[in-house]
C-alpha positions, 0 to 999 in steps of 0.5 A, spaced: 461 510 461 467 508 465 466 503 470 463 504 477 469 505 482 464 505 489 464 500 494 462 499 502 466 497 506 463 495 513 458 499 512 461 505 510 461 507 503 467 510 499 467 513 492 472 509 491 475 502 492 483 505 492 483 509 499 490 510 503 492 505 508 495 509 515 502 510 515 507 515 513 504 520 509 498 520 513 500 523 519 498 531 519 492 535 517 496 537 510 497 530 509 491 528 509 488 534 504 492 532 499 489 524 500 483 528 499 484 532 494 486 525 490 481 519 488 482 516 495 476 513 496 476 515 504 481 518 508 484 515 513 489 518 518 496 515 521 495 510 527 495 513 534 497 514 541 494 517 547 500 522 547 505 525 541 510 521 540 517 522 535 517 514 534 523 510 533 531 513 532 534 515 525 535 512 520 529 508 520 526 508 513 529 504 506 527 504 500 530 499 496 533 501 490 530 497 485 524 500 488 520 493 489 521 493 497 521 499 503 524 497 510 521 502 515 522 502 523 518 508 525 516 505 531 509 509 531 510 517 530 504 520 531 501 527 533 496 523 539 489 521 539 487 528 540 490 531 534 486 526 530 479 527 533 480 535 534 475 538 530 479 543 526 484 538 524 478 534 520 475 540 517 482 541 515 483 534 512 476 535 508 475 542 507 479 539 500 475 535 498 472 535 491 467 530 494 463 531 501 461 524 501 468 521 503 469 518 510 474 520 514 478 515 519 481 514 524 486 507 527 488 507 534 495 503 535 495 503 543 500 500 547 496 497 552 489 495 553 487 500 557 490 505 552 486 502 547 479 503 550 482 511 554 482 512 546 476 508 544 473 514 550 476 519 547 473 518 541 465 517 543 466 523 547 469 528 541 464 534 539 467 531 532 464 524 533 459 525 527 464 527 521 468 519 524 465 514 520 471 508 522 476 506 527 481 501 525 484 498 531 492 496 529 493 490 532 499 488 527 505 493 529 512 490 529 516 496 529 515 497 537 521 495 541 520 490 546 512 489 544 510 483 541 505 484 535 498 482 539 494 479 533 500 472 534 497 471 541 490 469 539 489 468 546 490 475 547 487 478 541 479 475 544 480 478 549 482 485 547 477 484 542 472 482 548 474 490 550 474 494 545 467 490 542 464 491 549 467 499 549 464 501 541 457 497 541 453 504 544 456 509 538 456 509 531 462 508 530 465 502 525 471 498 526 476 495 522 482 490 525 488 492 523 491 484 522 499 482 521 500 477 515 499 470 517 503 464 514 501 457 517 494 454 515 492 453 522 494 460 524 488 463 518 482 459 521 485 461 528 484 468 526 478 467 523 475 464 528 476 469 534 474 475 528 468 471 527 465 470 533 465 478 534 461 479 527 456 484 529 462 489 532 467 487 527 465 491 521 471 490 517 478 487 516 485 490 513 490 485 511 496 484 511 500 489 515 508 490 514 511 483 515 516 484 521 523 482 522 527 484 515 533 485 515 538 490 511 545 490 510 550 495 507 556 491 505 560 496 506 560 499 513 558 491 514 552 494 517 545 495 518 541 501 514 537 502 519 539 504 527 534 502 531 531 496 533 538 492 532 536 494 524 530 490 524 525 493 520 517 491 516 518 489 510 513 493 505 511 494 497 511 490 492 515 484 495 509 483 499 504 483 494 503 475 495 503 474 500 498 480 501 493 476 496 494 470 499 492 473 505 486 476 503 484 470 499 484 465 505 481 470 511 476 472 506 474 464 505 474 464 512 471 470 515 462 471 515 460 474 510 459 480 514 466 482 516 469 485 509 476 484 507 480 490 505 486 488 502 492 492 504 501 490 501 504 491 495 499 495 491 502 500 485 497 499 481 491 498 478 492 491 477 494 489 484 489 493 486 484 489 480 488 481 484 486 483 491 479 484 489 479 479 484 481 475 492 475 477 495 477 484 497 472 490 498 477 495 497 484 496 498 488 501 501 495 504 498 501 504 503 508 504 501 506 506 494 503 513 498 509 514 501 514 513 495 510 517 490 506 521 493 498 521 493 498 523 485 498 515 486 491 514 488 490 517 481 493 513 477 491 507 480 484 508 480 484 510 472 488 504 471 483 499 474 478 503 470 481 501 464 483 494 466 476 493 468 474 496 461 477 491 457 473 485 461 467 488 461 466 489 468 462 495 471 464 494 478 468 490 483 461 487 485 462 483 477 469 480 480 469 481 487 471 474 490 471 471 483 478 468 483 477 462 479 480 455 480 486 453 475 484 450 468 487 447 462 483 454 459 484 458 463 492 457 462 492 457 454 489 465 455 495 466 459 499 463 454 496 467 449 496 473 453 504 472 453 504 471 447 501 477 445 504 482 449 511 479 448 510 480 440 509 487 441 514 488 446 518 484 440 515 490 435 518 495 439 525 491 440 525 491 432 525 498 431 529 500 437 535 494 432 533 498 426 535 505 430 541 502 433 543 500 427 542 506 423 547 509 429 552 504 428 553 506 421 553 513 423 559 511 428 563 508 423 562 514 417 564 518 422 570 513 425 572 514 418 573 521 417 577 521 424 581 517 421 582 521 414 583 528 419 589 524 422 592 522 416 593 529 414 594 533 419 600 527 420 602 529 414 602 537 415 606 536 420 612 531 416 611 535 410 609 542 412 604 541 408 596 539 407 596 534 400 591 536 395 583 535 396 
């Protein structure tokens, strides 16, 4: 029997911890079908304005060609809050689904307050409220221009925070808080302890969006990749990993039991996904991987988490959700071990692979050799007028 893949994430349940983060393939009705015809645990739609808005100029994506980092400067494309509560783009969304239990969700990015809750009224009000199970409120874009990212005003982000509570506490509705990575200790417990003081409204945590203000430079023209924004970019994909699992690890250790940590930055495989619940995570959400891969993704990685949980012995993420363990002189030695182990059969395959290169070697320089013979005769036709004898 394989292990259990099932979670709750601030009261709603997922088929399984991997689902899609907001971002760029999560924009249309066909998008988010194909989510949902994958493992995606949930279904969550791109971040959304009042109205539709076509983002920031072209070019404003790179992907590095190592594939270890993604830049993008979107500036929040989206199709408008209506677009995503209207009734006929959730049954388009959902109709594929092989399971009916898995949530659909909506974020809302808006660019002021008042956008925010006009949203938050949208949504109350929509005759497709009972098929939305979460709102996640983005408060960690760096990618609009002139805005600043609201989640570093702490002072600013109580009072939004006091609003949209306010605002959400007669519907069904569960929310998320989009958060930016932080990097200063001080900066973590601030965070979380505005986030705690909202614990009955606040349901869940996404952590880390893209880390903003990266810069890349093409040697070449001696300019930015990217035109707008002055070049400047989120930084996404595995890069970003670590700083993901560190988020989640200090926000779960900071937080109220009673907020979740979904864990988001850097995931591309089971094993990432495997660390960042190892780091208190009750889920995890697929961004750059989403987009560069497509939503075949969200099957690969559930299949390997599976096996990697296999191979411990755990039946769920409950047997190893927070449970990251101190450092230990054992705990060091079944590194090295492991190491060692995956080294030497690394080696193996080096062996055979010395052995091929071998072999072709030898056949070059057979080869070599008769070249060189086919030269000598037909060097000697042409002095001769004739081939010597075989």
């Amino acid at each position: 029997m394989s292990p259990s893949l099932a979670t709750t994430v601030g009261g709603v349940p997922l088929t399984s911890c991997v689902y899609n983060a907001s971002g760029p393939r999560s924009g249309t009705a066909a998008a988010l079908s194909k989510v949902c015809q994958s493992r995606s645990g949930g279904v969550l739609a791109k971040s959304a304005t009042i109205l539709k808005q076509n983002g920031n100029p072209q070019p404003r994506t790179y992907h590095a060609g190592n594939s270890l980092a993604s830049f993008n400067s979107e500036g929040l494309p989206n199709n408008g809050i209506d677009y995503y509560i209207a009734a006929g783009t959730i049954e388009e969304c959902m109709a594929s689904c092989d399971d009916d239990s898995k949530p659909y969700m909506v974020s809302i990015s808006g660019k002021t307050l008042a956008d925010n809750l006009e949203m938050l009224s949208r949504i109350a009000k929509a005759p497709s409220l009972s098929k939305i199970k979460a709102v996640e409120l983005n408060l960690a874009c760096p990618n609009v221009i002139g805005k600043p990212i609201i989640a570093y005003d702490f002072e600013q982000m109580k009072s939004i925070l006091q609003e949209v509570s306010s605002a959400m506490k007669d519907t069904p509705l569960k929310l998320g808080i989009k958060l930016p990575p932080y990097f200063d200790g001080p900066h973590f417990q601030q965070a979380a302890d505005i986030l705690n003081e909202f614990d009955g409204s606040i349901a869940y945590v996404a952590s880390i969006n893209t880390l903003g203000n990266s810069l890349v430079i093409d040697p070449h023209s001696e300019a930015p990749v990217i035109s707008s924004n002055q070049g400047f970019a989120g930084l996404s994909g595995q890069a970003v990993k670590y700083t993901a699992l560190a988020n989640v690890r200090k926000l779960r250790l900071a937080l109220k039991d009673s907020i979740d940590v979904v864990g988001v930055g850097g995931v591309a495989s089971g094993r990432d996904a495997f660390e960042l619940i190892l780091c208190g995570a009750t889920a995890v959400q697929v961004g750059t991987c989403h987009w560069t891969e497509g939503p075949k993704c969200f099957d690969r990685i559930c299949q390997e988490l599976e096996e990697l949980m296999e191979s411990k012995g755990y039946q769920s993420i409950a047997d190893f959700k927070g449970k990251l363990k101190d450092w230990s002189r054992e705990g060091a030695d079944i590194a090295r071990a492991a190491a060692k182990k995956e080294a030497s059969s690394q080696g193996g395959t080096g062996t055979k692979e010395l052995k091929s290169s071998g072999s072709d070697n030898n056949t070059n320089l057979i080869l070599a050799l008769l070249v060189g013979l086919l030269a000598i005769l037909l060097a000697d036709k042409l002095s001769n007028g004739a081939l010597l004898p075989f």
